[in-house]
C-alpha positions as CSV (number, residue, x, y, z in Angstrom):
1,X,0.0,0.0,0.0
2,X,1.3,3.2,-1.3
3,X,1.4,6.5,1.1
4,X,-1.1,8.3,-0.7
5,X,-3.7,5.2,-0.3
6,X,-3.2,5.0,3.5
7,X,-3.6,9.1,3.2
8,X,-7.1,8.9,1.0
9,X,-8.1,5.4,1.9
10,X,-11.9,6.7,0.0
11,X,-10.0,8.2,-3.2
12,X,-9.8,5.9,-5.8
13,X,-7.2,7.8,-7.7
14,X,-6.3,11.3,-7.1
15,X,-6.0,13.8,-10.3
16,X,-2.5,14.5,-11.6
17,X,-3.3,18.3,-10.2
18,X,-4.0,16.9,-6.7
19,X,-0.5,14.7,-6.7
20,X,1.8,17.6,-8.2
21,X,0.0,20.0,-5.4
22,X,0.6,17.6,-2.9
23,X,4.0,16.6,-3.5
24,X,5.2,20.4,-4.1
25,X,3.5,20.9,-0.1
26,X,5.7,17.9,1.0
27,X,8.5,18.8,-1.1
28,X,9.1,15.3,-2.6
29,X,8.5,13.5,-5.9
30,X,5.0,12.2,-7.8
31,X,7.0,9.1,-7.9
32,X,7.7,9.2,-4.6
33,X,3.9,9.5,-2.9
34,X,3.2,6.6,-5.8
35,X,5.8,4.3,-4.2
36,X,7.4,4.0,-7.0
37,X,11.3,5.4,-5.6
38,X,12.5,5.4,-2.3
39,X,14.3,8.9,-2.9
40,X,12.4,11.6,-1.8
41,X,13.7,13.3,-4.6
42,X,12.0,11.2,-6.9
43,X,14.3,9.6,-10.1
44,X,17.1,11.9,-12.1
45,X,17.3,12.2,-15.6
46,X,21.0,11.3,-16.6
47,X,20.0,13.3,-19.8
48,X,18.3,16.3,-19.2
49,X,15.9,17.2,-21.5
50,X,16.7,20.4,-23.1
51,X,19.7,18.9,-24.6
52,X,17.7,16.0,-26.0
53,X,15.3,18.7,-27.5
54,X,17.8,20.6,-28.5
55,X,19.2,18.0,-31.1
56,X,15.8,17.6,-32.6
57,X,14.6,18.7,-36.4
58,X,11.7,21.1,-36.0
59,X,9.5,19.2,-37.4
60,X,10.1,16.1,-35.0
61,X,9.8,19.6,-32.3
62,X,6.6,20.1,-34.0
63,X,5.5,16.4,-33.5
64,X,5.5,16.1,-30.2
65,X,4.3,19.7,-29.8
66,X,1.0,18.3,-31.1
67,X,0.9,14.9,-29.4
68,X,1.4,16.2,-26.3
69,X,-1.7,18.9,-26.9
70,X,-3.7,15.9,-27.9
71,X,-2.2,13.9,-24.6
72,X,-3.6,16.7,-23.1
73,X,-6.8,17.2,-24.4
74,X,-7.7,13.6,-24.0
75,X,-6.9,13.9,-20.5
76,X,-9.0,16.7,-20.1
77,X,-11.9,14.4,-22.1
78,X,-11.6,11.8,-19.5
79,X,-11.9,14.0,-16.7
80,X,-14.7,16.1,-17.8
81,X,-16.4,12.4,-18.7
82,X,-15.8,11.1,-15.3
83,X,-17.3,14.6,-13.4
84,X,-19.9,14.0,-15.6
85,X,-20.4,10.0,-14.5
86,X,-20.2,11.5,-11.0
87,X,-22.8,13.3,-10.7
88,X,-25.4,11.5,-13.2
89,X,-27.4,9.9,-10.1
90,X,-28.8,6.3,-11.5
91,X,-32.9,6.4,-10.9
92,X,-33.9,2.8,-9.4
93,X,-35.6,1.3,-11.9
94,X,-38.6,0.8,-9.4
95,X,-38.5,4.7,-8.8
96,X,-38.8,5.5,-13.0
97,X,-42.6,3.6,-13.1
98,X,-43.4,6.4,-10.6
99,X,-42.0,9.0,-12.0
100,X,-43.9,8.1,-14.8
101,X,-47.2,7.9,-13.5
């Protein structure tokens, strides 16, 4: 059991916003509340990503420009679909024949 299900033992899964926030208050990794490193600090890149970037053709630049704004917006899909699951109350199906009537 991970640290942030013994902290929200009735959250199924917190939102990415919700982790970030609560990792920057405790001032250690995602990776670390998801018990996935031991180090506080969370994993290092040995490569830091600028300079990988930096080596890259604009066009590739331009590639993953756009799938990470589709990443995105199918993140942001998902999340509005399951606010919307949320709060759609199911109507017992005894409770629609009065409705009806």
């Amino acid at each position: 059991m991970n640290f942030l299900s013994r902290l929200f033992p009735y959250l199924k899964s917190p939102t990415l916003a919700t982790l970030v926030s609560l990792a920057n208050v405790l001032n250690v990794s995602c990776d670390y509340l998801l018990g996935r490193t031991d180090d506080k600090r969370g994993a290092r890149n040995i490569v830091s990503e600028d300079s990988v970037i930096a080596h890259l053709s604009r066009r590739d630049k331009q590639i993953l420009i756009h799938v990470a704004k589709g990443l995105l917006a199918a993140a942001d899909q998902k999340q509005e679909v399951m606010k919307n699951s949320r709060s759609n109350k199911q109507v017992p199906m005894g409770q629609q024949k009065l409705d009806q009537a």
